[in-house]
N, C-alpha and C positions, 0 to 999 in steps of 0.2 A: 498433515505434515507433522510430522515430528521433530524435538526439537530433545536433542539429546541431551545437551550438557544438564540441564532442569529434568528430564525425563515427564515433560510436559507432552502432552496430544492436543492437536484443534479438535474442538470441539465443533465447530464447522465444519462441513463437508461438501462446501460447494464449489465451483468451480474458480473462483478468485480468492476464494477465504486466505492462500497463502500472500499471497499479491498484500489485502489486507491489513493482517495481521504484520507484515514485515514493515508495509507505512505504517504502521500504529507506532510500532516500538521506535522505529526511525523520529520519529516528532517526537516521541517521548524524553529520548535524550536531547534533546535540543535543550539551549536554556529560553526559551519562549516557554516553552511548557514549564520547567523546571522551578524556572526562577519568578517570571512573570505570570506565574498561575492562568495563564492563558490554554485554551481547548483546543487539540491540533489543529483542528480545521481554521480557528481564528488564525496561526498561523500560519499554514499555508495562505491562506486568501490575503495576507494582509502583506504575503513576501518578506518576512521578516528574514535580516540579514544570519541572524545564528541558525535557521534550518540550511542544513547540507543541499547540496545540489542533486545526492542522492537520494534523499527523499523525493525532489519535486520528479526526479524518473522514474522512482516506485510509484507516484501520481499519475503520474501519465502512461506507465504501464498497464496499472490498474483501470484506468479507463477505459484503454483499448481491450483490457480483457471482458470488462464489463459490455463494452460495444459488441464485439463480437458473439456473444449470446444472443443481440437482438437479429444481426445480420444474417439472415438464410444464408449465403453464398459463405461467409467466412467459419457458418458453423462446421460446413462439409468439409472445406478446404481446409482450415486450423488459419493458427497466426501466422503471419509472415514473417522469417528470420527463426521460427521456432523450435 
């Protein structure tokens, strides 16, 4: 994925890397991270009120895209709604 306005590249090339990397920077801005020096993940898990709602859907997208590499049946098919 590329990210133009930086003229940045993933260096990742796997199948969720964007998924990923779009929840990183999402926690990132948060003030759990920013202010409370706290690890995304400790945010997320602890439901902290300053992460967006949109993070916790980049969470649970990335899930289901990580899920679906395990599932035979959904590797053929792809994602639902995709």
């Amino acid at each position: 994925m590329d990210y133009p306005e930086t003229g940045e590249v993933l260096k990742d090339r796997t199948r969720c890397a964007h998924l990923r990397a779009q929840l990183k920077m999402c926690l990132l801005r948060t003030d759990c991270c920013k202010k409370d020096r706290r690890t995304p993940r400790e945010c997320l898990k602890s439901r902290d009120p300053s992460v967006p709602e949109e993070c916790y859907s980049l969470w649970h997208t990335l899930f289901d895209c990580k899920h679906s590499m395990l599932d035979a049946r959904r590797r053929f098919r792809g994602i639902k709604g995709y």
